[in-house]
VOFI-488504 format. One record per residue: residue number from 1; residue in one letter; chain; x, y, z of N, C-alpha, C, O, CB in turn. Coordinates in Angstrom, 1 decimal, always signed. Last residue first. Glycine has a CB too. Example, Ala and Ser with C-alpha at 12.3 -4.5 7.8 and 13.67 -1.06 7.14 Angstrom:
REC   k r c    n.u    n.v    n.w   ca.u   ca.v   ca.w    c.u    c.v    c.w    o.u    o.v    o.w   cb.u   cb.v   cb.w
REC   2 S A  +12.8   -2.2   +7.1  +13.7   -1.1   +7.1  +12.9   +0.0   +7.9  +13.4   +1.1   +8.0  +14.1   -0.6   +5.7
REC   1 A A  +13.2   -5.7   +7.8  +12.3   -4.5   +7.8  +13.2   -3.3   +7.8  +14.2   -3.3   +8.5  +11.3   -4.5   +9.0
This chain:
REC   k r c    n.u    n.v    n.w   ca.u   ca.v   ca.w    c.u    c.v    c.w    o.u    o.v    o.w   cb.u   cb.v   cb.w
REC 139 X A  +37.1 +103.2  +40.0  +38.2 +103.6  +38.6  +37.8 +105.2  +38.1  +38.4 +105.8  +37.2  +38.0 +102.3  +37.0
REC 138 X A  +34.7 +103.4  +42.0  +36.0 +103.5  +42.5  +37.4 +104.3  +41.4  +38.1 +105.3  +41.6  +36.3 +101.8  +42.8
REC 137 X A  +33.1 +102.1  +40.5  +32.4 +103.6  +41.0  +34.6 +103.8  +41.4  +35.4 +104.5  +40.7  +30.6 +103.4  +43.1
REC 136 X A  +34.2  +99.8  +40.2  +33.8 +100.8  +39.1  +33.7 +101.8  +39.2  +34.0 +102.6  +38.3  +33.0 +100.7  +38.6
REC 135 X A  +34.8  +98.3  +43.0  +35.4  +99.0  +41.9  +35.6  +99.8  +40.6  +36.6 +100.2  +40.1  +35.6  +98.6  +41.8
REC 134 X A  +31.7  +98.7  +43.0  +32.5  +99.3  +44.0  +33.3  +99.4  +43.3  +33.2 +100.5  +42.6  +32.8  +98.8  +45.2
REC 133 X A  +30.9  +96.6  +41.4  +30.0  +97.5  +41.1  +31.0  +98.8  +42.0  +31.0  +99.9  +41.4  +28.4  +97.0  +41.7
REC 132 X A  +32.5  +94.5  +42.1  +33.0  +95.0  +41.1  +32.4  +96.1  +40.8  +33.0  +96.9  +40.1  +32.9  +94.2  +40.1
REC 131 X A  +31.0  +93.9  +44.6  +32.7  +94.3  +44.6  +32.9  +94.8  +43.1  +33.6  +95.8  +43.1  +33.9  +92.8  +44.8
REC 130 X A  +28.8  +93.1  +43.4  +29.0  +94.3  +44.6  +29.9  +95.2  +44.9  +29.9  +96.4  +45.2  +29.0  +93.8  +45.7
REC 129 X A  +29.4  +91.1  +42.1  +28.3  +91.5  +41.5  +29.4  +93.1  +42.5  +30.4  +93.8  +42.1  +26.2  +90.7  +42.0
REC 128 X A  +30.2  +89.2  +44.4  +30.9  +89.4  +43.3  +30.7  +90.5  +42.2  +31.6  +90.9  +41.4  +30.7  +88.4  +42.8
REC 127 X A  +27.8  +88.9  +45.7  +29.0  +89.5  +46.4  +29.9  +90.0  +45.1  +30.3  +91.1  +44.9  +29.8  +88.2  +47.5
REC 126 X A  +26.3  +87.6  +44.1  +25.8  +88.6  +44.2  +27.5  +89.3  +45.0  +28.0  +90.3  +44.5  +24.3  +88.5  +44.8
REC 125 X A  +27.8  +84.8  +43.9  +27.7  +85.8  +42.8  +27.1  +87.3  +43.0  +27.4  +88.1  +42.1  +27.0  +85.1  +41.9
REC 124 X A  +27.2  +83.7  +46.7  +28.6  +84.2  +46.4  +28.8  +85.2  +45.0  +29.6  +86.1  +45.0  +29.4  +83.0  +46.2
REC 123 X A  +24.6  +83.8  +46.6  +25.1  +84.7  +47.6  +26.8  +85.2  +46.7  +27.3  +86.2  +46.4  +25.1  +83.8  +49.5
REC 122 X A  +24.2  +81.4  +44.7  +23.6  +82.7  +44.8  +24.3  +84.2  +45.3  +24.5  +85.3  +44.8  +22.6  +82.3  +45.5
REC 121 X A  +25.7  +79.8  +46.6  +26.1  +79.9  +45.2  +25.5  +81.4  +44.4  +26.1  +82.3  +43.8  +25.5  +78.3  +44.3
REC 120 X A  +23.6  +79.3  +48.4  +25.2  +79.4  +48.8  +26.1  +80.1  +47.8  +27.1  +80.8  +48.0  +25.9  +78.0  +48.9
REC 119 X A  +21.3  +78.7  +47.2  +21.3  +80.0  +47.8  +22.8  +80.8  +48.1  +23.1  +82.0  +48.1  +20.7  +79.7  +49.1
REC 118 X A  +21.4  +76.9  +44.5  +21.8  +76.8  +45.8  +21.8  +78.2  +45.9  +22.1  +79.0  +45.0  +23.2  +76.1  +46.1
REC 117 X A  +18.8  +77.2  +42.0  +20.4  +77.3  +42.4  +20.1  +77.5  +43.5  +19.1  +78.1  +43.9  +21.4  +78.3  +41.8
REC 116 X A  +16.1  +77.4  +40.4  +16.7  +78.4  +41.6  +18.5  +78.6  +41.6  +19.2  +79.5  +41.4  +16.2  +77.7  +43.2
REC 115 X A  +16.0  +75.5  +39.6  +15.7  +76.2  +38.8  +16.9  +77.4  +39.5  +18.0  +77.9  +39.1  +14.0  +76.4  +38.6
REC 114 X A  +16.3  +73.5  +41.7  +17.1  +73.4  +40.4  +17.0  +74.3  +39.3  +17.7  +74.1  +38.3  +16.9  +72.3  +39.9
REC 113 X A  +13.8  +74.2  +43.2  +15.2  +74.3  +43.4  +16.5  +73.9  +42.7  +17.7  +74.1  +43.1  +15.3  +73.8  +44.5
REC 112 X A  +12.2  +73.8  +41.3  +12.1  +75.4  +41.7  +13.4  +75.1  +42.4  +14.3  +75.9  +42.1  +10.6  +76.1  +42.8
REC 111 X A  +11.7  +71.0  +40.9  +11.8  +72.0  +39.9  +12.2  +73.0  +40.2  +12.9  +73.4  +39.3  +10.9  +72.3  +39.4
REC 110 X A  +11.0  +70.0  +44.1  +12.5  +69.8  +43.1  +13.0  +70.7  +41.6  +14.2  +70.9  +41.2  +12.3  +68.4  +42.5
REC 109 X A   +8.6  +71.6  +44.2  +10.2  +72.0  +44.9  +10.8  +71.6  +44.6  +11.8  +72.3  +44.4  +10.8  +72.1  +46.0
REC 108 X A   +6.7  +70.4  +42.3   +7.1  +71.9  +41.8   +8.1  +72.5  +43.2   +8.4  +73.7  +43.2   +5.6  +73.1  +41.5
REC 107 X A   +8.3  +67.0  +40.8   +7.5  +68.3  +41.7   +8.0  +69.2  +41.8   +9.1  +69.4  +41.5   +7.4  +68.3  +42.9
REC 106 X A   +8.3  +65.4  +39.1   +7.7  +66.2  +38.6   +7.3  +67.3  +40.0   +6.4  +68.1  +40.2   +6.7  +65.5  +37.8
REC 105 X A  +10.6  +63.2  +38.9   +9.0  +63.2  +39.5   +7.9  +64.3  +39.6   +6.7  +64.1  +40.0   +9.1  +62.9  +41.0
REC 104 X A  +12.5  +62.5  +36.0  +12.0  +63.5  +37.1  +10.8  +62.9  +37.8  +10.0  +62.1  +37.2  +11.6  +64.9  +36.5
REC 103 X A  +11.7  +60.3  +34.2  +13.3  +60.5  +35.0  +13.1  +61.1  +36.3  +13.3  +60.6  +37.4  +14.5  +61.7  +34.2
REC 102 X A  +10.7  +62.9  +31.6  +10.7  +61.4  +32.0  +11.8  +61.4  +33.2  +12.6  +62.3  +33.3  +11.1  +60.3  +30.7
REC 101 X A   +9.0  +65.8  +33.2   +9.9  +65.4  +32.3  +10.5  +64.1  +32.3  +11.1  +64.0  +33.3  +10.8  +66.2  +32.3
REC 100 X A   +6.3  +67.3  +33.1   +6.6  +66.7  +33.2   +7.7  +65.8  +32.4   +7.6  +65.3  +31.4   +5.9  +66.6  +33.4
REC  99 X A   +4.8  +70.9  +32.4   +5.8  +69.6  +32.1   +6.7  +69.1  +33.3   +7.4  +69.7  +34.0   +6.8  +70.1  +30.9
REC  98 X A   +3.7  +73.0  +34.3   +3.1  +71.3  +34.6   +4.0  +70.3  +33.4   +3.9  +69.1  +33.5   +1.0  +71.2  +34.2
REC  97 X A   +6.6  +75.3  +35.4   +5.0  +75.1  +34.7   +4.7  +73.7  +34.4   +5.7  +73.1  +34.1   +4.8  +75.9  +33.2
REC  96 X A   +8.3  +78.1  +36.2   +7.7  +76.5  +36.2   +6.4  +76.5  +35.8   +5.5  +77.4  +35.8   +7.7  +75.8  +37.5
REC  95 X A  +10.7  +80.0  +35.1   +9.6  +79.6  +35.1   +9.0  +78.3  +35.3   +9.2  +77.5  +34.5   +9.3  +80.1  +34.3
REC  94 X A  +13.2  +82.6  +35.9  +12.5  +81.3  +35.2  +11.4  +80.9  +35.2  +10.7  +81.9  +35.3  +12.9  +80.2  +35.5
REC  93 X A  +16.0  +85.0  +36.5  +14.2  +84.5  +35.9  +14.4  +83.2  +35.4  +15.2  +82.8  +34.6  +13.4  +85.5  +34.6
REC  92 X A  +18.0  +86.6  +38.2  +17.3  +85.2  +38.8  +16.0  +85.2  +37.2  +14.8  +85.5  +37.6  +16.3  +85.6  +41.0
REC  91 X A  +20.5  +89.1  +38.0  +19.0  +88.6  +38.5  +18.5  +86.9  +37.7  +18.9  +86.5  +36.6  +17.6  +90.2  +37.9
REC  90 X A  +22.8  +91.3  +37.4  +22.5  +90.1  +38.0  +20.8  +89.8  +38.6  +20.2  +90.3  +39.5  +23.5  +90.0  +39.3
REC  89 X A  +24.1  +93.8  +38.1  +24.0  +93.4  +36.6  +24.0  +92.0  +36.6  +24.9  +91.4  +36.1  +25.2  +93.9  +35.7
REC  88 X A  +21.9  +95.7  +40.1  +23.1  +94.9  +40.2  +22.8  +94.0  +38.6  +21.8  +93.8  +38.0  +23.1  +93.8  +41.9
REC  87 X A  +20.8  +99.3  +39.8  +20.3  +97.9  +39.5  +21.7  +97.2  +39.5  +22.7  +97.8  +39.1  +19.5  +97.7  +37.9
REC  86 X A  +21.1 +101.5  +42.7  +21.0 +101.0  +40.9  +21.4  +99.3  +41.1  +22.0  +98.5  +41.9  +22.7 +102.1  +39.6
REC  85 X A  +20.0 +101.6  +45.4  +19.2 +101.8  +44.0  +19.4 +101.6  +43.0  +18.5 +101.5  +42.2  +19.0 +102.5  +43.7
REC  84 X A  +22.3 +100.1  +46.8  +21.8 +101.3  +47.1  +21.1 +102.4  +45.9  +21.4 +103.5  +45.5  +23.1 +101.9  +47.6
REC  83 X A  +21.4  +97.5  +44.4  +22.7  +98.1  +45.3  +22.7  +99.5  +45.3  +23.0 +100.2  +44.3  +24.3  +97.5  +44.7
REC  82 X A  +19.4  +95.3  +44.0  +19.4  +96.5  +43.8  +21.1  +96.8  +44.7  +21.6  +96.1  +45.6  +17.7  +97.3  +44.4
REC  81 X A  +18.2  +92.7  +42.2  +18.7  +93.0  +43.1  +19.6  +94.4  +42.7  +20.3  +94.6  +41.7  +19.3  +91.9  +43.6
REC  80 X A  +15.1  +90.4  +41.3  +16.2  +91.9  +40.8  +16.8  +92.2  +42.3  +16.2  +92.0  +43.3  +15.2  +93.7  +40.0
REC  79 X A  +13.9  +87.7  +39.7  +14.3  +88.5  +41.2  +15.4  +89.1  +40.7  +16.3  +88.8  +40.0  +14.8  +87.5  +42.6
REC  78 X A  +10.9  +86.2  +39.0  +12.2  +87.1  +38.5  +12.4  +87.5  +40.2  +11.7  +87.6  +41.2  +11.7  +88.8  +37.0
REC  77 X A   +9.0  +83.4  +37.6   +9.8  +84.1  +38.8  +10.6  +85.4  +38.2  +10.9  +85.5  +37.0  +11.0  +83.0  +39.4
REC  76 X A   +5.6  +82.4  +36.6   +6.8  +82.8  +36.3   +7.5  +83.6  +37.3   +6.8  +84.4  +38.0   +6.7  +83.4  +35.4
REC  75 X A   +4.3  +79.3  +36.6   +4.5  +80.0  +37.5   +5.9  +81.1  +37.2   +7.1  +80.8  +37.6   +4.6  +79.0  +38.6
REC  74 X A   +1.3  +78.2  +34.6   +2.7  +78.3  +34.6   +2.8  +79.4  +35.7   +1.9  +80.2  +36.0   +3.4  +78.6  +33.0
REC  73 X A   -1.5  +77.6  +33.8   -0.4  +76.7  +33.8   +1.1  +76.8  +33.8   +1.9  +76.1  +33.4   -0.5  +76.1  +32.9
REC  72 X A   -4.1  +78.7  +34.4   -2.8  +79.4  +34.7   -1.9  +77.8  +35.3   -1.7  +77.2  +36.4   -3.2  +80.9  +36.2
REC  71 X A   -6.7  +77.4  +33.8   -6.1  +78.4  +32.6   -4.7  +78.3  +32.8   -4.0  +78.0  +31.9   -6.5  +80.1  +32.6
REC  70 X A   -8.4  +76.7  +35.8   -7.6  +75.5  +35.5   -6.6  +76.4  +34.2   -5.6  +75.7  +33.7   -8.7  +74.0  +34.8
REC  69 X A   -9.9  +77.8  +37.9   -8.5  +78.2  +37.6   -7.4  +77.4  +36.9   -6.2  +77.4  +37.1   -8.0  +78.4  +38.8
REC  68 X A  -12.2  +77.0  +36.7  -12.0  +78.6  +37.0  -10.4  +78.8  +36.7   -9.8  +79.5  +35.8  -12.5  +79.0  +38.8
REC  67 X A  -12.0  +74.4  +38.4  -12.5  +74.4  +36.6  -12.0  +76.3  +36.0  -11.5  +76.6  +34.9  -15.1  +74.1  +36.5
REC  66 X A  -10.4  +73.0  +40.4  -11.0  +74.1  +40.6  -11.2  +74.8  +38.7  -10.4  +75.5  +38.1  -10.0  +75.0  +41.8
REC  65 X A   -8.6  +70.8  +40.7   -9.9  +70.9  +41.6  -10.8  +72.3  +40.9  -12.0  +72.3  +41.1   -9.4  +71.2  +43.6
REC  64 X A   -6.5  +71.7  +39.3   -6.8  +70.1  +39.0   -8.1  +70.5  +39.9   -9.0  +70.1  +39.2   -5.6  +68.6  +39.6
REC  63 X A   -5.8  +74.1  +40.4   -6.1  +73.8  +38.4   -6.7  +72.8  +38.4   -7.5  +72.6  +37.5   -4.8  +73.6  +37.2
REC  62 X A   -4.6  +73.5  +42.6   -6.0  +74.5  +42.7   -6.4  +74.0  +41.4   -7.5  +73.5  +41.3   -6.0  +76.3  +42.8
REC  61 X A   -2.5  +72.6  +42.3   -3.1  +71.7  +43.0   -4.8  +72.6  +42.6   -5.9  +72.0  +42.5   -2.3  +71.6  +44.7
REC  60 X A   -0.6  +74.0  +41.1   -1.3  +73.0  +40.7   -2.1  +71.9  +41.1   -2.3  +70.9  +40.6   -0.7  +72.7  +40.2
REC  59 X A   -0.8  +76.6  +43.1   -1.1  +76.7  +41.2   -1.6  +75.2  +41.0   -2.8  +75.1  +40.6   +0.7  +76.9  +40.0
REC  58 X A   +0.4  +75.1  +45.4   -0.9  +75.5  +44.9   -1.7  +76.1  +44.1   -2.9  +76.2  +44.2   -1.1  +75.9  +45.3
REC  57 X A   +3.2  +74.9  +43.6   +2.4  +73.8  +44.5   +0.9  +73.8  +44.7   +0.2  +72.9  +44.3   +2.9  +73.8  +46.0
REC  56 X A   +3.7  +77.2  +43.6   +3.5  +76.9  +42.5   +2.8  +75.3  +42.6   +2.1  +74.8  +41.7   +4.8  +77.2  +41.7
REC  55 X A   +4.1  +78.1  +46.4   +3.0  +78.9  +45.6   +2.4  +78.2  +44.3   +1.3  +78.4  +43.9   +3.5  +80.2  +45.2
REC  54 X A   +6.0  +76.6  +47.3   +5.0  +76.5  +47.8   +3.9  +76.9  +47.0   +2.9  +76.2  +46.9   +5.1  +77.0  +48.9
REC  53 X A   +8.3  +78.0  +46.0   +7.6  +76.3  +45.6   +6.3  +75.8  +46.1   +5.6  +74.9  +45.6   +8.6  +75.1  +46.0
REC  52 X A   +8.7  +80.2  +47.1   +7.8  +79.9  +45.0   +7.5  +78.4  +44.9   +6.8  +77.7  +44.1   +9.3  +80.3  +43.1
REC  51 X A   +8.8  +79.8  +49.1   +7.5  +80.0  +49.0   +7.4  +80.0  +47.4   +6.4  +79.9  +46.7   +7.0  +81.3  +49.7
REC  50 X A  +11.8  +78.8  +49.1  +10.5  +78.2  +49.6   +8.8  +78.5  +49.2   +7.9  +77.7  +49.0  +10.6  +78.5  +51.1
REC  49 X A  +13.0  +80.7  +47.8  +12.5  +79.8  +47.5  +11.7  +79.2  +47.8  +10.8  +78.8  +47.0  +12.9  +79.5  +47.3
REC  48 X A  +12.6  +82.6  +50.4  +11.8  +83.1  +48.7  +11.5  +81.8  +48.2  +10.4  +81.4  +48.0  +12.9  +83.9  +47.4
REC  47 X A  +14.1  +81.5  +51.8  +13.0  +81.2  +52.5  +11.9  +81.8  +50.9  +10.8  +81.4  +50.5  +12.8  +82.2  +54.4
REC  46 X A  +17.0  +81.6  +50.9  +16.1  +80.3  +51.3  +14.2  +80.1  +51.4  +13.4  +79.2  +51.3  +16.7  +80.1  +53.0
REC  45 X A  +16.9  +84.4  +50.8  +17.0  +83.7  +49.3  +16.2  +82.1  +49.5  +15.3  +81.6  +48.8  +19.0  +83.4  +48.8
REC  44 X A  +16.9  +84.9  +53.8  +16.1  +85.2  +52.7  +15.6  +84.6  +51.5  +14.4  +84.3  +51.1  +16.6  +85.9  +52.4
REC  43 X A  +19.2  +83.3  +54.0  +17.8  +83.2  +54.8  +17.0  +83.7  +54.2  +16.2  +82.9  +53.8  +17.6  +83.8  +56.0
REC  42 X A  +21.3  +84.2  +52.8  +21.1  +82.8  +52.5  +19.6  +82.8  +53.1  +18.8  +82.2  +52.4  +22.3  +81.7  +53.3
REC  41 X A  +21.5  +87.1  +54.1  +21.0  +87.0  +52.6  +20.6  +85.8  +52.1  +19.8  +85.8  +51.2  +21.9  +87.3  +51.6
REC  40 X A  +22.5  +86.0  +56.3  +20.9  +86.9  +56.1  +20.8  +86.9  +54.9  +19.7  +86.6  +54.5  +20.5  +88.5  +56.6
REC  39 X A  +24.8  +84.8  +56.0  +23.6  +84.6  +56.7  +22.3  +85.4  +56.6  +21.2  +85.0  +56.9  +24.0  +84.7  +57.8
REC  38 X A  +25.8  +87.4  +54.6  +25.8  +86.4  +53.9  +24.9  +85.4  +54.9  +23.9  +85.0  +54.2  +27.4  +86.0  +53.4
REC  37 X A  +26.5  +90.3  +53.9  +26.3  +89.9  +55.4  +25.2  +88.1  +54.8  +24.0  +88.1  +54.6  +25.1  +91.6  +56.7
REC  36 X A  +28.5  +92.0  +51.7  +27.2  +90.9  +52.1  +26.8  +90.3  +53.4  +27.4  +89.1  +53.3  +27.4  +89.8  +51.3
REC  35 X A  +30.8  +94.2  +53.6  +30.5  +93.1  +52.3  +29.3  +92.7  +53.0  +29.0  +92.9  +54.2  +31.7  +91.6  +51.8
REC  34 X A  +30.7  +96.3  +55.1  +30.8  +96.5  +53.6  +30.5  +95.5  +52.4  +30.2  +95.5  +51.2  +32.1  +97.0  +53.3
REC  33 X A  +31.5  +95.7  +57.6  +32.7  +95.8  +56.9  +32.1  +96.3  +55.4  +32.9  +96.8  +54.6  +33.6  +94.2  +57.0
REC  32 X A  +29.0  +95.4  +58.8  +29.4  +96.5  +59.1  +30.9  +96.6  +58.3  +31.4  +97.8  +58.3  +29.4  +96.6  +60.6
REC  31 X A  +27.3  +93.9  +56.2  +27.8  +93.5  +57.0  +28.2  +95.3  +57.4  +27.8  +96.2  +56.8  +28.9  +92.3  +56.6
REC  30 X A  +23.8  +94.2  +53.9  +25.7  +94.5  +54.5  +25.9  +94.3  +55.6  +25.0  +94.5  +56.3  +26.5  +95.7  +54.5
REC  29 X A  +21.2  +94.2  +53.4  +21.9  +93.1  +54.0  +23.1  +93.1  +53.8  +23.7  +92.1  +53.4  +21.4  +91.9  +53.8
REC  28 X A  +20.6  +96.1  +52.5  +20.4  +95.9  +53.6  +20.5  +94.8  +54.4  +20.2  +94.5  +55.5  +19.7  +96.1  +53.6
REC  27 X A  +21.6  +96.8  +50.1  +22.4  +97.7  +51.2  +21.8  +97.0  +52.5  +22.4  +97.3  +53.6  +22.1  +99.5  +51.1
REC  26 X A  +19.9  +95.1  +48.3  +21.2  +94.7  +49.2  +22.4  +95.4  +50.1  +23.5  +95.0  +50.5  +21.9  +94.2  +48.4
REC  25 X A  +17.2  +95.1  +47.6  +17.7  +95.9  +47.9  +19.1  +95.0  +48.8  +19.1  +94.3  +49.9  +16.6  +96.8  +48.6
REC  24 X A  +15.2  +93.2  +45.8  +15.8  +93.3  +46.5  +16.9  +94.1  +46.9  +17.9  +93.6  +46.3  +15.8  +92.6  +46.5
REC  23 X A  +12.1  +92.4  +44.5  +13.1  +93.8  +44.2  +13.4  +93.6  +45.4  +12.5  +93.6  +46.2  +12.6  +95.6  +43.7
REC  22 X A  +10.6  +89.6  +42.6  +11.7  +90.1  +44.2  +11.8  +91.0  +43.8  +11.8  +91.1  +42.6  +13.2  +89.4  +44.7
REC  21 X A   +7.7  +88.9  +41.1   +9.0  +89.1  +40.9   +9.1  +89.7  +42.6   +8.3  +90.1  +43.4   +9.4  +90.1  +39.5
REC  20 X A   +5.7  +86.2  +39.5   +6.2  +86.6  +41.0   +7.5  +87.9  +40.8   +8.5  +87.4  +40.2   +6.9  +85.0  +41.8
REC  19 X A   +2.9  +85.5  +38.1   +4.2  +85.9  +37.9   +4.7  +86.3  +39.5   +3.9  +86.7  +40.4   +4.3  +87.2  +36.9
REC  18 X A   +1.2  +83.0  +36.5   +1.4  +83.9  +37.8   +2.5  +84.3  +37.7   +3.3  +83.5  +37.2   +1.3  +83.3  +39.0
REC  17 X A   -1.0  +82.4  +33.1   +0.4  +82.6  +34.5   +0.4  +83.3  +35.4   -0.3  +84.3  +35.4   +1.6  +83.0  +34.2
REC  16 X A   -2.1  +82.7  +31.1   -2.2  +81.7  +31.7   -1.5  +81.4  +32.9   -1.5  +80.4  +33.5   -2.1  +81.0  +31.1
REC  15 X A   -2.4  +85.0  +30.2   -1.2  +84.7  +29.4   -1.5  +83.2  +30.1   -0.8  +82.3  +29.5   +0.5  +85.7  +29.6
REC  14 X A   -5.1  +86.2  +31.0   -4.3  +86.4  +29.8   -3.4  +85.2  +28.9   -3.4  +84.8  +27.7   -3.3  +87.4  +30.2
REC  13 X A   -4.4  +86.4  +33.8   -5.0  +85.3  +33.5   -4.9  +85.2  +31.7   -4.7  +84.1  +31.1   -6.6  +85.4  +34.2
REC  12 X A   -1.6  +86.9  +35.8   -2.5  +86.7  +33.7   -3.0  +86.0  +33.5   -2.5  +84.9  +33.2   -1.9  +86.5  +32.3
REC  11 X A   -1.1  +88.5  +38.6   -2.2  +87.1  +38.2   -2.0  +87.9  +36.6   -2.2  +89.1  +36.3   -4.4  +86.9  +39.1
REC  10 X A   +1.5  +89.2  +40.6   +0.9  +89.7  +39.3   +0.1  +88.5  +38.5   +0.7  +87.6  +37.9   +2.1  +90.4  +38.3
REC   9 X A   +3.5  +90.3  +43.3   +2.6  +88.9  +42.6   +1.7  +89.5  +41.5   +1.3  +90.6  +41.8   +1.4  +88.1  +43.8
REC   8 X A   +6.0  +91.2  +44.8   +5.0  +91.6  +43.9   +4.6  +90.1  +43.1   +5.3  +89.3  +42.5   +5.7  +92.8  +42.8
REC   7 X A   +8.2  +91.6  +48.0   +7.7  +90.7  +46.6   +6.3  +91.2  +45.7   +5.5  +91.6  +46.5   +7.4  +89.0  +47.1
REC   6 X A   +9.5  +92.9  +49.8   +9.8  +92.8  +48.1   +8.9  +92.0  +47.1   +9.0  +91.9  +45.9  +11.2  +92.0  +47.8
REC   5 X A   +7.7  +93.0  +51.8   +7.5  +93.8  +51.3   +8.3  +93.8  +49.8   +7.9  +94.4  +48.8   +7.7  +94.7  +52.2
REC   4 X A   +7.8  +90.3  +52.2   +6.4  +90.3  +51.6   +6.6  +92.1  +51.3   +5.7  +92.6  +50.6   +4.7  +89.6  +53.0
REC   3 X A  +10.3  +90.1  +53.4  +10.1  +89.3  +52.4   +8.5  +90.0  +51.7   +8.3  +90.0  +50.5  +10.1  +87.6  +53.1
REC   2 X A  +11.7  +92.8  +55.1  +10.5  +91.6  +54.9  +10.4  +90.7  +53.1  +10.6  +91.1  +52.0   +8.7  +92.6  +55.3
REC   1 X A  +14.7  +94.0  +55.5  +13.6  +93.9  +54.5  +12.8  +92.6  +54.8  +13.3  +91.5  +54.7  +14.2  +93.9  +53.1
């Protein structure tokens, strides 16, 4: 799976926000044993984050230059993950947006990767997610 084919971007100007969401499919990143093939899923998850921070980086960099786009003060995330189409009982939402919080430095990749969680940590809950979804189908 490409990254740019899960992802869906959705402008409000409405609501003042960008929304991002993932539909990730995780049959496609199995191993030939059945479990998570967990290097490719960390790569992925790594590199998503990367770009919500990148994206939300240029949310606020464009608002301060650009009078048009100064409305969309917030960057909302969701990421769904699918297991051979039905929905895994696990997904990702938060949101960044220009609070500043004392302590912090306020940037939108320290934000997004504390929002996020470790990829490592990620991976291991979706595995978990997979096995139980298997044992169910299984009882």
């Amino acid at each position: 799976m490409e990254l740019f084919s899960c992802t869906h971007v959705a402008v409000d100007r409405a609501h003042g926000r960008i929304c991002l969401t993932y539909e990730i499919e995780l049959k496609e990143y199995l191993a030939s044993d059945g479990t998570i093939d967990r290097q490719r899923l960390i790569e992925l998850l790594d590199c998503i984050q990367h770009r919500i921070g990148k994206l939300d980086q240029e949310r606020r960099y464009t608002r301060y230059y650009c009078e048009l786009l100064s409305i969309f003060k917030k960057t909302e995330v969701r990421l769904n993950f699918w297991s051979d189409g039905s929905p895994v009982a696990f997904d990702i939402a938060f949101e960044v947006d220009d609070l500043v919080i004392p302590g912090t430095n306020g940037d939108a990749k320290e934000t997004v990767s504390r929002k996020f969680g470790t990829t490592e940590s990620l991976a291991n809950k979706l595995d978990e997610c997979l096995s139980s979804m298997e044992k169910s189908h299984v009882d």
